[in-house]
VOGU-3710 file (C-alpha; in Angstrom, 3 decimals, decimal comma):
1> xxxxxxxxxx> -19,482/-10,682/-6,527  -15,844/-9,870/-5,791  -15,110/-13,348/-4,611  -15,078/-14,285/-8,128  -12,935/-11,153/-9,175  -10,077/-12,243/-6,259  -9,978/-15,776/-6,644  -5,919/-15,416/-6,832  -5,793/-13,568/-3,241  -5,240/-16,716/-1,643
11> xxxxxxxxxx> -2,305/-18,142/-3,576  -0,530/-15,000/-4,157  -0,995/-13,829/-0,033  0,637/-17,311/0,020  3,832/-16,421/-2,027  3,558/-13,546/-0,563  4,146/-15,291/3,047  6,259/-17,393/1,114  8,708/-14,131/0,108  8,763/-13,604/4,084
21> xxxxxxxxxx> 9,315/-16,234/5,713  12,399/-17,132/3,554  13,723/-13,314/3,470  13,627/-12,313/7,030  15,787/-15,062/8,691  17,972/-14,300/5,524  18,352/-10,474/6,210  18,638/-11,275/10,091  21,269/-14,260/9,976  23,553/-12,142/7,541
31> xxxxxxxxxx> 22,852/-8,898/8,561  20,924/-9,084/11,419  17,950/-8,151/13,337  17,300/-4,342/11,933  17,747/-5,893/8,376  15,200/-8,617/8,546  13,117/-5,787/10,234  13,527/-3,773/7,004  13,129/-6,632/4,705  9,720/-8,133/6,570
41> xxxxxxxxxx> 8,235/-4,056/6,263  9,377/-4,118/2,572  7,591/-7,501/1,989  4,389/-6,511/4,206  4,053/-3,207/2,693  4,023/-4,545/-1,153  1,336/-7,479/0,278  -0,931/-4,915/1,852  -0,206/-2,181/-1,458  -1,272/-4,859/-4,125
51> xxxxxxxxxx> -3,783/-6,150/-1,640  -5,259/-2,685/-1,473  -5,155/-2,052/-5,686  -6,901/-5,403/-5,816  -9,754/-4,927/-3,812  -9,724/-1,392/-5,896  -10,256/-2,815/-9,149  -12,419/-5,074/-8,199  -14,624/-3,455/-7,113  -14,288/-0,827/-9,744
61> xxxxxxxxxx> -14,789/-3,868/-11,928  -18,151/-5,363/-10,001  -19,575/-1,849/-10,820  -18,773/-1,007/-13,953  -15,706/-1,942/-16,024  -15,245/1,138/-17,610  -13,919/2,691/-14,180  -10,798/-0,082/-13,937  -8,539/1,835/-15,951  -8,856/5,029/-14,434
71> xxxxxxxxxx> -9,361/3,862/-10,704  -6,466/1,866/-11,395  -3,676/4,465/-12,602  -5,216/6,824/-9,869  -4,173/4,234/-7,077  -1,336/3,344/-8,424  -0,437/7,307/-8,662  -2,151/7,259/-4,904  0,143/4,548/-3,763  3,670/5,831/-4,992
81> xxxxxxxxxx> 2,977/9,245/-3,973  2,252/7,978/-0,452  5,270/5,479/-0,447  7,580/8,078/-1,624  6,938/10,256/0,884  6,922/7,600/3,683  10,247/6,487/2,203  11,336/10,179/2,362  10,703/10,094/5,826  12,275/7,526/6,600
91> xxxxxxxxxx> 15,165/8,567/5,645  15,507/11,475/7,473  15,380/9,124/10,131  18,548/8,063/9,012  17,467/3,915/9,657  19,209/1,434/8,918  16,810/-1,092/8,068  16,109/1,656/4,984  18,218/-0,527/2,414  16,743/-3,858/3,433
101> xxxxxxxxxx> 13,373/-2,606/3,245  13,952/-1,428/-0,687  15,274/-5,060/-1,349  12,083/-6,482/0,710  10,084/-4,481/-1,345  11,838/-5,498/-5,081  12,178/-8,801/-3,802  8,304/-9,043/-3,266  7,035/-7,309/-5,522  8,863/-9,477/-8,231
111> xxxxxxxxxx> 7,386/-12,726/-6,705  3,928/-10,841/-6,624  4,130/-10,291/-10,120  5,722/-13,291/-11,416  3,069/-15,479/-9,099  0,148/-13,180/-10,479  0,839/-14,434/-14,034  1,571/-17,795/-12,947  -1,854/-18,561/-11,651  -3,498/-16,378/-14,891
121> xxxxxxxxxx> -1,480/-18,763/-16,805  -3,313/-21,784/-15,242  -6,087/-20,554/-14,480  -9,029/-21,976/-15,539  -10,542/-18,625/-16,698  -13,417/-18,847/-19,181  -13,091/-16,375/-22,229  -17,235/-16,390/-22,433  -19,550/-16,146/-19,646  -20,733/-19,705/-18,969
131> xxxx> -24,421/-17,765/-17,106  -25,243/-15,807/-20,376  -25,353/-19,165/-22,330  -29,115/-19,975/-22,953
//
């Protein structure tokens, strides 16, 4: 039941791999090694985040759709309450990687965003439900 409701995982933990593998030898060959540190957290913690609000809300979708809307502004409170105060620790660790890891995270979750509406764009998505057809 939720295979159907993530068919884009694949493609967009692919841009999302994508986002990675061309940021981190960026960050480390112009900044160096603590940068493309930053930068690959940033990108891995925006996969795992919207990998996390997927499964969510689709789940919240498989058992009743009534519950995406509020399931999904509670995570997304849930999530930016927890980042904020990871970033605020972080901080007081004074680390470097810090700024790199905010541009890792813009960075990816632009691409995220821009390759979720991509694939909804071609998508071959139905608008009525070919199994309640008699």
């Amino acid at each position: 039941m939720l295979a159907k409701r993530l068919r884009f995982l694949p493609f967009l933990l692919g841009v999302t791999a994508v986002v990675a593998a061309a940021a981190t030898p960026v960050a480390w060959l112009t900044v160096g090694g603590t940068a493309a540190l930053g930068v690959l957290a940033g990108v891995a913690l925006v996969g795992l985040s919207y990998l996390f609000t997927s499964f969510i809300l689709a789940w919240a979708d498989a058992v009743n759709p009534k519950l995406v809307l509020s399931l999904g502004l509670a995570t997304y409170a849930i999530k930016f309450t927890v980042l904020f105060l990871a970033m605020a620790v972080v901080v007081q660790t004074g680390w470097a990687g810090l700024k790199p890891m905010a541009i890792g995270i813009g960075v990816a979750a632009i691409a995220w965003t821009v390759g979720h509406a991509w694939w909804v764009w071609h998508a071959r998505i139905p608008y009525v439900d070919p199994s309640s057809q008699n």
